[in-house]
C-alpha distance (Angstrom), angle and dihedral (degrees) to the residues before:
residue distance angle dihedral
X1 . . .
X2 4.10 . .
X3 3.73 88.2 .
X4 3.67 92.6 55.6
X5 3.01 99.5 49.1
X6 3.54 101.3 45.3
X7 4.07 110.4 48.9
X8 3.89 93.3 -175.9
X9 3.73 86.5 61.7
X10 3.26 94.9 50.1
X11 3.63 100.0 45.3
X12 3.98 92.4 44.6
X13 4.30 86.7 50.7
X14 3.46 79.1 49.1
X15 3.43 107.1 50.9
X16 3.90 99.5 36.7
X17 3.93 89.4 55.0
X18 3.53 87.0 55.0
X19 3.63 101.6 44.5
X20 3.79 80.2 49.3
X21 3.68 91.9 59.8
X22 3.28 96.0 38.6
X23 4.35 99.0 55.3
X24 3.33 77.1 37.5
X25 3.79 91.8 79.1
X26 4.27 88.1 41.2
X27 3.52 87.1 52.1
X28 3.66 89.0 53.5
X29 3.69 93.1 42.6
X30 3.90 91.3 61.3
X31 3.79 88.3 51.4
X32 4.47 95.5 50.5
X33 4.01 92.4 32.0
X34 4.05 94.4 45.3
X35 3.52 83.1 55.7
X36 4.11 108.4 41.0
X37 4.09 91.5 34.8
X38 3.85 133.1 68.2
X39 3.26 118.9 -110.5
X40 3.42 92.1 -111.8
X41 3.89 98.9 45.1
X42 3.97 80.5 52.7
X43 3.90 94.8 52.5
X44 3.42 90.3 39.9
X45 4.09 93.2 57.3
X46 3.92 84.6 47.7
X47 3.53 90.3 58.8
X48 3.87 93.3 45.7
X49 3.94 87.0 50.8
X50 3.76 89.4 49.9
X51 4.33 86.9 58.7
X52 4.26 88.0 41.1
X53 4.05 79.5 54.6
X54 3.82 103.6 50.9
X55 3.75 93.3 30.3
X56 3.95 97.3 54.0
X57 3.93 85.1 66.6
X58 3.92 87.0 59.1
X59 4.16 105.3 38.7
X60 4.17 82.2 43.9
X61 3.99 96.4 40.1
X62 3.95 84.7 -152.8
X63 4.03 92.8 -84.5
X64 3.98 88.0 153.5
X65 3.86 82.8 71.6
X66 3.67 97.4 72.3
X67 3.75 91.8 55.0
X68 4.11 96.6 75.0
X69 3.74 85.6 63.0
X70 4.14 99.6 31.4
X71 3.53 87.3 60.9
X72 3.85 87.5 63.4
X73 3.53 107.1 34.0
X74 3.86 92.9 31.6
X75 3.87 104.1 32.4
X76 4.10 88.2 125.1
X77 3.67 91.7 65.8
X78 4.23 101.8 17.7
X79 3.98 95.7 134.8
X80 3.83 95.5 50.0
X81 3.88 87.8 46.5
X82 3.71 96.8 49.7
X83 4.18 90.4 45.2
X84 4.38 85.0 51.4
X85 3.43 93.0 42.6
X86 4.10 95.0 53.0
X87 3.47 92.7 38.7
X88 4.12 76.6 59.4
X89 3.37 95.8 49.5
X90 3.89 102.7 53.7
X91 4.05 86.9 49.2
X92 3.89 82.5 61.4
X93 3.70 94.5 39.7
X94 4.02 88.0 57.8
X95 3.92 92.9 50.1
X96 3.75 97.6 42.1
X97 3.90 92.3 49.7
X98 4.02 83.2 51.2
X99 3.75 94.1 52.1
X100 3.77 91.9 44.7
X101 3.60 88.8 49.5
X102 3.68 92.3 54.4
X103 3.72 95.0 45.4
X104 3.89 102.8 43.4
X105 3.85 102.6 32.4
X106 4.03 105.2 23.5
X107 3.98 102.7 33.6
X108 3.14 105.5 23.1
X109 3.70 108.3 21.2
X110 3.52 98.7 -158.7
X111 3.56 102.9 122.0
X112 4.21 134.1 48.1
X113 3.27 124.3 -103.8
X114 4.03 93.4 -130.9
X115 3.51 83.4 51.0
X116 3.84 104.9 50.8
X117 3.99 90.4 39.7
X118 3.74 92.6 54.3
X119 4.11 95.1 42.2
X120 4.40 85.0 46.9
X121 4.24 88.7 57.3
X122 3.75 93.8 30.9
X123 4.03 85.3 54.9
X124 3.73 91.1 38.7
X125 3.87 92.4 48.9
X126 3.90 87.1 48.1
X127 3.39 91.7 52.0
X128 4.07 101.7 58.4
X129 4.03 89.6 44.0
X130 3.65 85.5 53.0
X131 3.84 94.5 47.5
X132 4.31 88.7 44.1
X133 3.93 76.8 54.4
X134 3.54 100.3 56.9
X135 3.68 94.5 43.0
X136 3.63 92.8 48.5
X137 3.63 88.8 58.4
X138 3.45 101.2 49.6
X139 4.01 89.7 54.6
X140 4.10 89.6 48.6
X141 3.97 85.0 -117.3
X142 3.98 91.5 160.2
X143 3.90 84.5 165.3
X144 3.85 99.1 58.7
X145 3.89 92.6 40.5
X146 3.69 92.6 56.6
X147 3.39 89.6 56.6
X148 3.75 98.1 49.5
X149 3.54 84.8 49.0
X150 3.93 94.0 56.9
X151 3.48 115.8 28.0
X152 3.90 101.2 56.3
X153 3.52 95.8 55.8
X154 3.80 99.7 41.0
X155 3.96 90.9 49.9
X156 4.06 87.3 53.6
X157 3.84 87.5 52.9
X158 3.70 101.6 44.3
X159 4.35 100.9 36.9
X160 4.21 80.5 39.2
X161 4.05 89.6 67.0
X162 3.30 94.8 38.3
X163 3.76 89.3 57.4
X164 3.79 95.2 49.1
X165 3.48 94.2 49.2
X166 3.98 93.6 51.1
X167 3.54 118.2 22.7
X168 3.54 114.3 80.8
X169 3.89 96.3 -135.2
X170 4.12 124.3 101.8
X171 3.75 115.1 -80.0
X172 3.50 98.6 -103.2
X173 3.94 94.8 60.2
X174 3.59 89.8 47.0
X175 3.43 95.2 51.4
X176 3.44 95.3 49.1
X177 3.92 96.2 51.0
X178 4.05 91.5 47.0
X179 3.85 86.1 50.5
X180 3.64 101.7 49.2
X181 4.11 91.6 38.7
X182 3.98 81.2 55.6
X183 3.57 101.5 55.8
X184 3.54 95.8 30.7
X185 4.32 88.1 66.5
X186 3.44 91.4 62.3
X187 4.01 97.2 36.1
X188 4.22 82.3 63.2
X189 3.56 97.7 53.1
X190 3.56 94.0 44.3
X191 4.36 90.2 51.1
X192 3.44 92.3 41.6
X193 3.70 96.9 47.0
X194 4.20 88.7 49.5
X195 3.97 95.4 38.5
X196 4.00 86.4 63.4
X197 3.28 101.6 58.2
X198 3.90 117.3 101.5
X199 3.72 124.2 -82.4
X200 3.38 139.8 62.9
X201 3.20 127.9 -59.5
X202 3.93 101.0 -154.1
X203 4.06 96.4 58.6
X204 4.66 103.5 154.4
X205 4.21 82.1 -163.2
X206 3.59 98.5 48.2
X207 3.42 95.9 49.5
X208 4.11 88.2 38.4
X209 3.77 88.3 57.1
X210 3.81 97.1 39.9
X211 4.03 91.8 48.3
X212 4.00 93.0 50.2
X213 3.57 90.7 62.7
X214 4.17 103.5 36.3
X215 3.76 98.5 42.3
X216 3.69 97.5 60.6
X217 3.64 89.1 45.8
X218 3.99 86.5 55.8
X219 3.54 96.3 92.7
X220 3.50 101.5 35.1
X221 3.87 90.6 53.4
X222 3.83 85.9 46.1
X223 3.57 96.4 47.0
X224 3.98 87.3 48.0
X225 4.40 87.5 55.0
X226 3.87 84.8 49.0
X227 3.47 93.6 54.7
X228 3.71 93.6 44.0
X229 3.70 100.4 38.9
X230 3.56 113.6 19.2
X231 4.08 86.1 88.4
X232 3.10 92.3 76.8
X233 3.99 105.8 42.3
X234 4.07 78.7 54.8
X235 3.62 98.5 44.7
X236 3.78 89.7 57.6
X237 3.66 95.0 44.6
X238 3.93 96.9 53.6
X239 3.87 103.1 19.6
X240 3.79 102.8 31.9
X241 4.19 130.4 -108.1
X242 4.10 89.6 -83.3
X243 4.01 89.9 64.1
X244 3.60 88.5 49.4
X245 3.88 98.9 48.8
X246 4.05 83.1 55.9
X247 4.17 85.7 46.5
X248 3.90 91.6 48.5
X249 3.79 94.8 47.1
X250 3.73 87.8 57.6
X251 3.63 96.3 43.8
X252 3.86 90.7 66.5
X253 3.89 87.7 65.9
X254 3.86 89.8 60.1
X255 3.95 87.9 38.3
X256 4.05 87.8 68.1
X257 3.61 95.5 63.8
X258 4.10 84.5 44.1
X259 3.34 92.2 45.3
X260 3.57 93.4 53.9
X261 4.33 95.5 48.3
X262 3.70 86.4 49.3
X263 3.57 89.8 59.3
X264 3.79 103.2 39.6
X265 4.87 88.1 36.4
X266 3.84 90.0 76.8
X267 3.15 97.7 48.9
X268 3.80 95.3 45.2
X269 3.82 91.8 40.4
X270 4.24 91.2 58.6
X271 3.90 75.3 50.1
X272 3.51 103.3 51.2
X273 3.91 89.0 35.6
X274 4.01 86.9 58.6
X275 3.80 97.3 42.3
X276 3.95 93.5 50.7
X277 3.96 85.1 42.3
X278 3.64 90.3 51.9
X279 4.07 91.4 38.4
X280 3.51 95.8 -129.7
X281 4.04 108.5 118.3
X282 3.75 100.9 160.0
X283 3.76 95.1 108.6
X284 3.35 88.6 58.1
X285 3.65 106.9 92.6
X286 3.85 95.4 44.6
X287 4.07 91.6 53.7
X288 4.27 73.6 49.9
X289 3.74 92.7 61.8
X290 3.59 103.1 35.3
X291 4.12 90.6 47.7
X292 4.04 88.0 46.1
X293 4.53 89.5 48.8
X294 4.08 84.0 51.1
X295 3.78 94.4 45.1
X296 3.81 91.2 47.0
X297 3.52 100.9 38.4
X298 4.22 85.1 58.7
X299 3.64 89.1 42.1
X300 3.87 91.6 58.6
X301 3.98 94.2 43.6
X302 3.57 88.1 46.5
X303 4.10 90.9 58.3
X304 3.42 93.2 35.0
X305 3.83 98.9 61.2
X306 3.97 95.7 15.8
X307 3.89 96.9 113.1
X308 3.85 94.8 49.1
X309 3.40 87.5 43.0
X310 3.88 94.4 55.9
X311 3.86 87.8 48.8
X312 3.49 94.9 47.6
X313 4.27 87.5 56.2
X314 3.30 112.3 41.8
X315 3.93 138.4 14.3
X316 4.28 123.7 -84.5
X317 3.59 89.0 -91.9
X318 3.81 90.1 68.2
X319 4.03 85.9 50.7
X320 3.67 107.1 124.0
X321 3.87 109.1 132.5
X322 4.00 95.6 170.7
X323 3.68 81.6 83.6
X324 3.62 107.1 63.9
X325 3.68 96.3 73.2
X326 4.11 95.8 58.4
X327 3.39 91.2 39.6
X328 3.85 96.4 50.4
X329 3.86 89.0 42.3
X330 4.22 94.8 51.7
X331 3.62 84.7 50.6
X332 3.81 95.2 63.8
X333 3.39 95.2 37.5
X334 3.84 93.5 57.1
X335 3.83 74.9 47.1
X336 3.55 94.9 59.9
X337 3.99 96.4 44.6
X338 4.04 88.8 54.8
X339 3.99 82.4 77.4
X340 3.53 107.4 57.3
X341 3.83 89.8 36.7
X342 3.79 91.2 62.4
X343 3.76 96.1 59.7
X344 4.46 87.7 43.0
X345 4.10 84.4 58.7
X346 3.97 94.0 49.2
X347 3.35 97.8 53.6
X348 3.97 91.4 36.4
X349 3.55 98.3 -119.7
X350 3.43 89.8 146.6
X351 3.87 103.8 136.0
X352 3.70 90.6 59.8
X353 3.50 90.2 47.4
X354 3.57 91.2 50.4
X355 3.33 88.8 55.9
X356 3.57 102.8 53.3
X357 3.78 94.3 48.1
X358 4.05 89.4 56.8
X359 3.69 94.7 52.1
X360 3.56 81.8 53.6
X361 3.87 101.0 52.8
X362 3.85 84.4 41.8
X363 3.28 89.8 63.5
X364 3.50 102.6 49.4
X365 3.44 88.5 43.6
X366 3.53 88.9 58.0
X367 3.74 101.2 46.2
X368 3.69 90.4 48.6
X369 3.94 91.7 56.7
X370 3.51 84.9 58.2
X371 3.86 104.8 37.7
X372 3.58 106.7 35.2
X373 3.69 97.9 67.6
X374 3.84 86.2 55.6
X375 3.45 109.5 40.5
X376 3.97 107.6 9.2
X377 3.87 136.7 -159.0
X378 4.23 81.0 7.1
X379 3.68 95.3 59.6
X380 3.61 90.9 43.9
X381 4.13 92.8 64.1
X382 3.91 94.4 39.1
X383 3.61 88.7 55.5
X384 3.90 93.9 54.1
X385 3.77 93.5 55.0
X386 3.43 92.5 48.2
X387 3.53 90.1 53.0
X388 3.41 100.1 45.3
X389 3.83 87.4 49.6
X390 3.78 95.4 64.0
X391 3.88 85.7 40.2
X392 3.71 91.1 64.1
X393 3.76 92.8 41.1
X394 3.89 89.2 51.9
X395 3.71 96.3 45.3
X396 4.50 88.9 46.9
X397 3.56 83.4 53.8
X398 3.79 91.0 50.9
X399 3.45 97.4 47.1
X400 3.43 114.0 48.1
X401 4.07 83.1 54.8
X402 3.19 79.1 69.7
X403 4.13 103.9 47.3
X404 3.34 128.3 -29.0
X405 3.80 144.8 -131.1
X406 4.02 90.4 23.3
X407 4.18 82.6 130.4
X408 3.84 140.6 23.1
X409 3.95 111.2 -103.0
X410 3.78 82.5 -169.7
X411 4.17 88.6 55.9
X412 3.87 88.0 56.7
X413 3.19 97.5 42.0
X414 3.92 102.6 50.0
X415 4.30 75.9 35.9
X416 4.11 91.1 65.9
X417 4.00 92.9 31.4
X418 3.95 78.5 60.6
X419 3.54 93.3 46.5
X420 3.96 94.7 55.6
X421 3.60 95.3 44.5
X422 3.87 92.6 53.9
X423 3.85 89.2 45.4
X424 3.93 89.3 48.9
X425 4.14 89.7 58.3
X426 4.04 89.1 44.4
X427 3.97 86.3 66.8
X428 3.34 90.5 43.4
X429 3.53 97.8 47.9
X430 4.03 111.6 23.4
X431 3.65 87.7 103.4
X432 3.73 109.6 49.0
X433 3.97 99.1 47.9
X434 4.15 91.6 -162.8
X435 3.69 91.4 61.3
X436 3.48 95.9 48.6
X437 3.80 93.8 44.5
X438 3.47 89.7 49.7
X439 3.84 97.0 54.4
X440 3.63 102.5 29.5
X441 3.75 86.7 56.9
X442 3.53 94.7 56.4
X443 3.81 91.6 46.8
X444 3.80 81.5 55.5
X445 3.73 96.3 49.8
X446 3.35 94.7 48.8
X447 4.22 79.9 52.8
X448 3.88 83.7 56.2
X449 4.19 92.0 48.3
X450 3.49 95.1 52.0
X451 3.97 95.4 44.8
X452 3.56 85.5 46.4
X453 4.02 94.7 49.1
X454 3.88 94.0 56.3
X455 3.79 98.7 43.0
X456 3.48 86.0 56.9
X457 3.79 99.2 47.0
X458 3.68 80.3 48.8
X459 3.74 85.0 60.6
């Protein structure tokens, strides 16, 4: 009866369970393809997903951005405007791929042609699902999301192994071809599906309206892949593809808790986008503190049973438990900037968010050029919080120029203060896994208490 009622729950439930499923099958890809690759063929794949990350912002020039607001300003005509707009986006795909070509395998000769092809339809195929995505949300249709959520990502696992086991090419290539021939299934049903829908698909002011709103966001959605995977392109270069196989294995840790906000941030951005639409931002703040308990109650599982986790996964020389903790920590705190970032894209103050996030990637571009070479993988995941820290501050800032007293400062704050004391018994702990049972159990029953305190002042 609460689920009908309430179509946010429902769609979060929804959503989560599916994201669920879906890592699911990356989580079980690290366990198989740590086992059946080298080391280095498995850092070196990382490092290829890293350029399929940053490079799917360029080949899809962000066009799924300008559906959150098309479906309110244009939701007479929304299924002709999303079959213009694709058609738009595959024109750019083609001339990106051709520039990238030119610059990585002609000019500079840096990278292989296999690889640059394969990371150009891999990006490509990324960025339809991710645009089928968007519009799924924004018509409440829980059941196609799931699906989009599940599908690509259990297709790269299972045609992946196959590949390995019988194609007589290294690891890495043949995990890259099964991976991009996986997502690239369900990125053709979802264009065909969209690209028959009635309309034209030459339309100047849809794709005027549509390009207003993704190109500034370009940079900023660029910046934000630097951030994220740029670590790894630069852990290669100075510390070798083995040190980032250990890095990547880690990173997956993190991932869960961004894994889980990607799948519950479209369904609170539609949300917030209707609230501020509406002008009524009261409910704001609570959504705040129940998002922030879910976030932290993940965070302290995560650190609780991280170093069995990472032993359970992947082989002892993928054992490097300092990580956990920065990893978990950058996670939340790309968490936190989701928020404030939501309110920037309503009221299209996109350049200035932009802005923001590329200081931010500079940054931690910066710091790792100077603390990778010293300290490795480890530097590499400090650097990202640190960033990701001033990119929250920055975007706060930003935001409440903009309105104020959508969020709690004092729920952040008491959020992060929560964050650093759980970290602080991790190191203290990590090593003797009945103390840190013991204690993070009680941090998560107290979790439980408070939960279970305001549902029943609710009542």
């Amino acid at each position: 009866m609460i689920m009908k009622k309430n179509p946010l729950l429902k769609s979060s439930v929804v959503y989560v369970l599916a994201t669920i499923i879906g890592q699911g099958f990356s989580f079980l890809g690290i366990i198989v393809f740590t086992r059946i690759m080298t080391q280095e063929d498995y850092g070196n794949y990382s490092t290829y997903y890293a350029y399929v990350s940053i490079f799917t912002v360029l080949i899809g020039a962000n066009l799924y951005y300008a559906l959150n607001n098309a479906y309110i300003d244009k939701s007479e005509c929304i299924h002709a405007f999303r079959k213009s707009v694709l058609a738009l986006s595959a024109i750019i795909a083609v001339t990106v791929s051709t520039l990238l070509w030119l610059v990585g395998c002609v000019i500079l000769q840096r990278l292989p042609a296999f690889f640059l092809i394969m990371a150009a339809l891999h990006s490509y195929a990324f960025f339809v699902v991710n645009y089928r995505v968007y519009s799924a949300n924004m018509e409440n249709d829980y059941k196609k999301k799931q699906w989009l959520l599940i599908l690509p990502n259990m297709l790269q696992l299972l045609i992946s192994i196959i590949f390995i086991f019988m194609l007589p090419i290294n690891g890495c290539y043949a995990r890259i071809l099964g991976s991009v021939i996986g997502v690239l299934l369900i990125a053709s049903i979802s264009f065909l599906e969209i690209i028959h829908c009635e309309g034209r698909i030459l339309d100047k002011e849809y794709w005027s309206y549509a390009l207003k709103i993704a190109l500034p966001s370009i940079v900023m959605s660029l910046s934000f892949m630097v951030m994220q995977q740029s670590d790894k392109v630069m852990i290669t270069e100075f510390c070798g593809a083995d040190e980032t196989a250990i890095y990547s294995v880690i990173y997956y840790l993190g991932y869960a808790v961004m894994a889980i906000d990607q799948a519950l941030a479209p369904v609170r951005q539609s949300w917030i986008y209707q609230q501020l639409h509406e002008g009524n931002i009261q409910k704001a703040k609570m959504i705040q503190k129940w998002y922030l308990l879910i976030i932290a109650f993940i965070a302290t599982g995560l650190l609780m049973i991280g170093p069995e986790l990472v032993m359970l996964v992947a082989p002892e020389n993928y054992w490097k438990f300092s990580l956990i903790v920065p990893f978990v920590c950058g996670a939340c705190t790309m968490a936190l900037y989701r928020f404030y970032t939501e309110i920037l894209l309503f009221y299209k103050k996109n350049i200035s968010l932009s802005l923001s996030v590329f200081f931010s990637a500079v940054l931690n571009v910066a710091l790792n050029v100077i603390w990778i070479p010293i300290a490795g993988a480890t530097a590499a995941a400090y650097t990202t919080v640190a960033a990701s820290l001033v990119l929250f501050c920055l975007t706060a800032i930003l935001s409440r120029k903009v309105i104020r007293d959508v969020y709690s400062g004092r729920s952040f704050l008491f959020f992060l203060l929560f964050l650093v004391g759980a970290s602080g018994i991790y190191y203290l702990t990590y090593l003797t896994a009945i103390w840190r049972y013991a204690l993070y159990g009680c941090i998560l029953t107290g979790i439980l208490i408070v939960v279970l305190k305001e549902q029943r002042n609710k009542i």
